[in-house]
MDAnalysis code that builds the backbone (N, CA, C; Angstrom):
import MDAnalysis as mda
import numpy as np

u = mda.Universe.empty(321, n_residues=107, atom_resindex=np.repeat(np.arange(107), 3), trajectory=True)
u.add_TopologyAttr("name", ["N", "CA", "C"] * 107)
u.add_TopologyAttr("resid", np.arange(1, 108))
u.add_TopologyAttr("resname", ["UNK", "UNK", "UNK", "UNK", "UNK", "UNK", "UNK", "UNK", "UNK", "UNK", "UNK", "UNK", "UNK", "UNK", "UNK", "UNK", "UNK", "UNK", "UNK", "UNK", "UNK", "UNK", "UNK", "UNK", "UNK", "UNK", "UNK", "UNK", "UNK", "UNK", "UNK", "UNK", "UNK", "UNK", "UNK", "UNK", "UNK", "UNK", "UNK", "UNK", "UNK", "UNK", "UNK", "UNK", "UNK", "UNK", "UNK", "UNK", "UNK", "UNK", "UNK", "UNK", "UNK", "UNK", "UNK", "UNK", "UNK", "UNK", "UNK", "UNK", "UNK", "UNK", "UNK", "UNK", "UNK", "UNK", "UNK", "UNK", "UNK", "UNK", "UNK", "UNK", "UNK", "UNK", "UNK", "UNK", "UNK", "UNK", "UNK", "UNK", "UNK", "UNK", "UNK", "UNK", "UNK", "UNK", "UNK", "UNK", "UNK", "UNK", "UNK", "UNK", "UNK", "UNK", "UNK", "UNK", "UNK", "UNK", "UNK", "UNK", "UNK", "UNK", "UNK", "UNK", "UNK", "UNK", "UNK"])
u.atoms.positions = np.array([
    [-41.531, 20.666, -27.831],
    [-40.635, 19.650, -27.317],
    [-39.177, 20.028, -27.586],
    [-38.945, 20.233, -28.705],
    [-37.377, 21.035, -29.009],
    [-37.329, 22.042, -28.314],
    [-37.894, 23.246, -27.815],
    [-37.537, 23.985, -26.849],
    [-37.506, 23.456, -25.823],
    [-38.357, 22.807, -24.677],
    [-37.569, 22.149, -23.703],
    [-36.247, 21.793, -23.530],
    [-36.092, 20.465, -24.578],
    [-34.403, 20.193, -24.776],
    [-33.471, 20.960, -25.231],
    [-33.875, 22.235, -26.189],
    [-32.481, 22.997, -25.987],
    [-32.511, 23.614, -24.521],
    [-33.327, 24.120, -23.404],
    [-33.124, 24.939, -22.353],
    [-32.531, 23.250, -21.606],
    [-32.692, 22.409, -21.696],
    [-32.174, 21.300, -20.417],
    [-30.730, 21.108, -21.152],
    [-30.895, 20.962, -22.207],
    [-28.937, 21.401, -22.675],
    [-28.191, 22.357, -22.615],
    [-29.312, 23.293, -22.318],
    [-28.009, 24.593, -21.909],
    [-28.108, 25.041, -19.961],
    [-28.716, 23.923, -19.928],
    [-28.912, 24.077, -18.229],
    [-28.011, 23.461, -17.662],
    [-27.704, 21.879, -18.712],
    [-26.817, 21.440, -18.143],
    [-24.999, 22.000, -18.215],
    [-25.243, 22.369, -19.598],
    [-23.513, 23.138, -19.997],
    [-23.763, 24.262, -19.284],
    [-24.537, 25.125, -18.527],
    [-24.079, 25.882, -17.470],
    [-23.734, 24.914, -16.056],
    [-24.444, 24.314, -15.587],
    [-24.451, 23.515, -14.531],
    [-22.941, 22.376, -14.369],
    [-22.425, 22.451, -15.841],
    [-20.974, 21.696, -15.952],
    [-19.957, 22.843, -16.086],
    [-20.084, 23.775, -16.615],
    [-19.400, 25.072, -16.199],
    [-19.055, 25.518, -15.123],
    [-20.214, 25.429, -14.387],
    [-20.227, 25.916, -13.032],
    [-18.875, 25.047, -12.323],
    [-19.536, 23.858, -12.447],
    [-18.706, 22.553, -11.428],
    [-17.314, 22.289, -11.885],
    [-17.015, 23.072, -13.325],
    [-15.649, 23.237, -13.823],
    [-15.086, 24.017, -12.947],
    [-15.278, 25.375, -13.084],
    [-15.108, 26.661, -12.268],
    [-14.510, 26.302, -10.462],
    [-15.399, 25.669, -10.315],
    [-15.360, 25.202, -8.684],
    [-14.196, 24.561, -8.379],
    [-13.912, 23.205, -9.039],
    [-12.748, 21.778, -9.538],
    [-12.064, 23.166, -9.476],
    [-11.457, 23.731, -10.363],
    [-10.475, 24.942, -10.572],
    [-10.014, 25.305, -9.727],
    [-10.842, 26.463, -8.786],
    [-10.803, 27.082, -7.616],
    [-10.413, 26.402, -6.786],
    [-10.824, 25.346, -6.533],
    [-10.660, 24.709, -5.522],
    [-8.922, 23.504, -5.455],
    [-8.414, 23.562, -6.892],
    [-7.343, 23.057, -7.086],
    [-6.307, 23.718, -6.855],
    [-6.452, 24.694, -8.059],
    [-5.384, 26.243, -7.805],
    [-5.550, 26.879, -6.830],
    [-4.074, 26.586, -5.717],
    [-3.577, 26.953, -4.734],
    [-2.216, 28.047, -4.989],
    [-2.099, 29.044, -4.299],
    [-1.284, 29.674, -4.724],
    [-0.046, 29.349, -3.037],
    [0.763, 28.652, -3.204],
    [1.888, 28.130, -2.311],
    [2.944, 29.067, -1.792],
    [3.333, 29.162, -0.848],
    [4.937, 30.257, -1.273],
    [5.398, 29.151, -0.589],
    [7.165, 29.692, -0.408],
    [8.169, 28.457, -0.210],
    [9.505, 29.477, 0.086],
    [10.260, 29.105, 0.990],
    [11.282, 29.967, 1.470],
    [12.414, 28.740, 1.978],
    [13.668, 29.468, 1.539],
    [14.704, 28.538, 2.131],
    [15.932, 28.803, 2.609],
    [16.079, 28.005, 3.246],
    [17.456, 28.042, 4.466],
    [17.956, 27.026, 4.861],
    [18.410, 27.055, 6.079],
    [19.362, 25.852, 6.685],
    [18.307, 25.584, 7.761],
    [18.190, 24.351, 8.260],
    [17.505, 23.671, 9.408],
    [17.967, 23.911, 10.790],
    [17.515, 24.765, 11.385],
    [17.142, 25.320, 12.810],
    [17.132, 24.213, 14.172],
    [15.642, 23.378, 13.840],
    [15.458, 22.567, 14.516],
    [14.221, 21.509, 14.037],
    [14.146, 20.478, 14.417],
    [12.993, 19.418, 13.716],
    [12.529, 18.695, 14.844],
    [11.158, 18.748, 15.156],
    [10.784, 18.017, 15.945],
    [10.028, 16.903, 15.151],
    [10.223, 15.535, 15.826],
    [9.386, 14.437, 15.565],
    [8.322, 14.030, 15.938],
    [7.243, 13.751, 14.880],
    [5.765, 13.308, 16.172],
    [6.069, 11.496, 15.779],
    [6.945, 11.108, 14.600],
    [7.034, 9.744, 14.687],
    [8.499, 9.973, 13.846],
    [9.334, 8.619, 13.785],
    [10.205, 8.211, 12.832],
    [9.888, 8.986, 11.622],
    [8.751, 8.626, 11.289],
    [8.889, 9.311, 9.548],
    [7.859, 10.248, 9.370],
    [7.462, 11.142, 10.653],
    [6.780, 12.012, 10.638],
    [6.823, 13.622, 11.316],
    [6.981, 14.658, 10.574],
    [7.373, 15.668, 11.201],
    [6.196, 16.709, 12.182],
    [6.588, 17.111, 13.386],
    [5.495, 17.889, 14.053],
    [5.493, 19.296, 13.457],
    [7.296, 19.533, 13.627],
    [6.941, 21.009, 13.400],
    [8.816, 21.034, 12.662],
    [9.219, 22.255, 12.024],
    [10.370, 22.252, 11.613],
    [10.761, 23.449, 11.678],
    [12.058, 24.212, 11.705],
    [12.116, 25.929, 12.320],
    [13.567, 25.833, 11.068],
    [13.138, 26.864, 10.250],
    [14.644, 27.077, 9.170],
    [14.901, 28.386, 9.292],
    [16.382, 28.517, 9.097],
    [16.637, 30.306, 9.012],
    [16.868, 30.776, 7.663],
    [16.820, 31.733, 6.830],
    [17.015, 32.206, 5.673],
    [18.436, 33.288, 6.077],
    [18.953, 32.711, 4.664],
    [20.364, 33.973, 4.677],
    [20.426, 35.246, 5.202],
    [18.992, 35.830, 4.917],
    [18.619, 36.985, 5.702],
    [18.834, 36.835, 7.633],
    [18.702, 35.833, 7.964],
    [18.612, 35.927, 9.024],
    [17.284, 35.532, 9.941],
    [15.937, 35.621, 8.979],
    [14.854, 35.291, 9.401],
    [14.567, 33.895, 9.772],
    [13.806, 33.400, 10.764],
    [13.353, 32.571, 11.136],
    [12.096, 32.030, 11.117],
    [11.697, 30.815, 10.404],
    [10.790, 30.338, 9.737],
    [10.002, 28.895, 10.755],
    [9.312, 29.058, 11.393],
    [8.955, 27.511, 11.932],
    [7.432, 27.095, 10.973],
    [7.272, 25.884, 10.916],
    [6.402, 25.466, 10.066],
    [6.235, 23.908, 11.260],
    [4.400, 24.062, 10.701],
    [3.937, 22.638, 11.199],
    [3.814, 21.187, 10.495],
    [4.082, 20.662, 10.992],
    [4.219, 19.064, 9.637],
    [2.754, 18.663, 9.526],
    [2.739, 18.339, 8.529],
    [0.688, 17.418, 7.905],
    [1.279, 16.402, 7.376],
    [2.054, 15.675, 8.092],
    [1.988, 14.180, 7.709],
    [3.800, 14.128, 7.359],
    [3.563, 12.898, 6.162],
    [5.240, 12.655, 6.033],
    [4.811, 13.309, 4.070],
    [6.750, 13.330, 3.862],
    [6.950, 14.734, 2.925],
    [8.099, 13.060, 2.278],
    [8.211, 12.861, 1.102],
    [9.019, 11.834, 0.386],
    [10.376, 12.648, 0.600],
    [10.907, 11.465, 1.301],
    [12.353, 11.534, 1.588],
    [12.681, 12.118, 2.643],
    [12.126, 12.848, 3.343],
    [12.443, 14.315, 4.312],
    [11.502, 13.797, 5.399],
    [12.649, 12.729, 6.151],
    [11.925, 12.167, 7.832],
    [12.903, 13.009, 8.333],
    [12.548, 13.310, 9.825],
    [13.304, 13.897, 10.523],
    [14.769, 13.713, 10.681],
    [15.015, 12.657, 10.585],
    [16.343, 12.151, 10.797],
    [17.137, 12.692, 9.493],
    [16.603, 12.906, 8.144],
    [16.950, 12.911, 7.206],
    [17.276, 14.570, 7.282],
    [16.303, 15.460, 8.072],
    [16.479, 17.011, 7.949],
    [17.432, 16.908, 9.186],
    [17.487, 16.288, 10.019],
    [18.757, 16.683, 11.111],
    [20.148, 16.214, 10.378],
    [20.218, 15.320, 9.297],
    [21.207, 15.382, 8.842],
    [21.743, 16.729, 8.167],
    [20.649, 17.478, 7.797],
    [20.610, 18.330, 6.599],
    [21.116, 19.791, 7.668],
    [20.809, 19.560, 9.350],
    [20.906, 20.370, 9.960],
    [22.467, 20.589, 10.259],
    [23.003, 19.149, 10.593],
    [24.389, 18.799, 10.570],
    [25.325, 19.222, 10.056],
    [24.756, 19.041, 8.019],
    [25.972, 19.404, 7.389],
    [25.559, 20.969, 6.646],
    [24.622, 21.421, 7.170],
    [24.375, 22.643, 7.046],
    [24.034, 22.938, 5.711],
    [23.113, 21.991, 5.343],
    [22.565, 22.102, 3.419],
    [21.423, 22.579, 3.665],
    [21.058, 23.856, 2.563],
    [19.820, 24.283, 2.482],
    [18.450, 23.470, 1.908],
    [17.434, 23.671, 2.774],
    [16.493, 23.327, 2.043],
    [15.401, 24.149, 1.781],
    [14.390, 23.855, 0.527],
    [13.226, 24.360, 0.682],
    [12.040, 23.934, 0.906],
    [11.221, 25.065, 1.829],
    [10.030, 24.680, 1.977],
    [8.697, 25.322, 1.380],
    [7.977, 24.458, 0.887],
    [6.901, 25.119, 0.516],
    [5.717, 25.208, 1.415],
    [5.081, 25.954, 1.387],
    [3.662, 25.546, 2.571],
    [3.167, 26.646, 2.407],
    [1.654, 26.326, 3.167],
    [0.627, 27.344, 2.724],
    [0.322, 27.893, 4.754],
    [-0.216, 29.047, 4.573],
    [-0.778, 29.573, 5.812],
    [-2.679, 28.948, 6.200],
    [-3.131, 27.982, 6.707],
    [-4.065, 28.031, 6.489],
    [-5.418, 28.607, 7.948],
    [-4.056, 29.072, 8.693],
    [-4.810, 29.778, 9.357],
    [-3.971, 30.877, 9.862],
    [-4.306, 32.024, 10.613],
    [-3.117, 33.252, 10.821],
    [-2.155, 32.800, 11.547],
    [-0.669, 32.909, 10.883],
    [0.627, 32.390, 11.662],
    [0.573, 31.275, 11.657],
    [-0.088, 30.273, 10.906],
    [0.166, 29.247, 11.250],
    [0.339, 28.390, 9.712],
    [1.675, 28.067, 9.710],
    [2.554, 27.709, 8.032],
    [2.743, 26.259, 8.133],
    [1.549, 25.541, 7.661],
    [1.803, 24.466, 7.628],
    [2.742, 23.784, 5.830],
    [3.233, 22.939, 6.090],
    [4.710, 22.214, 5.574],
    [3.584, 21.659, 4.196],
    [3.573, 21.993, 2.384],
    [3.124, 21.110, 1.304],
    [4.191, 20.555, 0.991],
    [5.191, 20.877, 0.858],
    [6.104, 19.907, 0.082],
    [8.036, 20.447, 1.045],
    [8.728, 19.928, 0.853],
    [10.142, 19.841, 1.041],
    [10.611, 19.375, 0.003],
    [12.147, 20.171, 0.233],
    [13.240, 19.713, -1.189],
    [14.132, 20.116, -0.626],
    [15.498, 19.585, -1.538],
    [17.230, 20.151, -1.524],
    [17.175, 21.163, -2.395],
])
């Protein structure tokens, strides 16, 4: 009987290991983020962005797709930013080829 229960206790601390491991993987995202001045911003609502295009000092040109709304950073708020020509950054992940969708915005 004690051997049973030590193998179902160590079945389970592998089996919670495992599902640690996973939680992990599946949290840790590795992000990049590049910044410039605002290009152009399209709106799919008031406080929701479709897509956003920034240039970097270099010269490069960056368009990114919006996944929803970003705190503080509605469109109106990045066309201001386009206006007075303040950099911002963006972070976002690629989650399919060429295609850079928007995790977070900042000044």
């Amino acid at each position: 009987m004690n051997k049973k229960r030590t193998i179902v206790q160590a079945l389970l601390i592998v089996a919670a290991l495992i599902s640690i491991a996973l939680a992990v993987i599946s949290i840790k995202r590795d992000y990049d983020s590049v910044r410039g001045q605002v290009v152009s911003v399209e709106a799919a609502s008031v406080t929701t962005i479709s897509s956003l295009t920034i240039r970097e000092d270099s010269g490069e040109v960056w368009t990114f797709e919006g996944a929803g709304t970003f705190s503080g950073f509605t469109p109106s708020h990045l066309n201001e930013h386009k206006a007075q020509q303040e950099a911002i950054t963006v972070v976002y992940e690629e989650l399919e080829p060429r295609v850079l969708t928007i995790v977070s915005i900042s000044d």
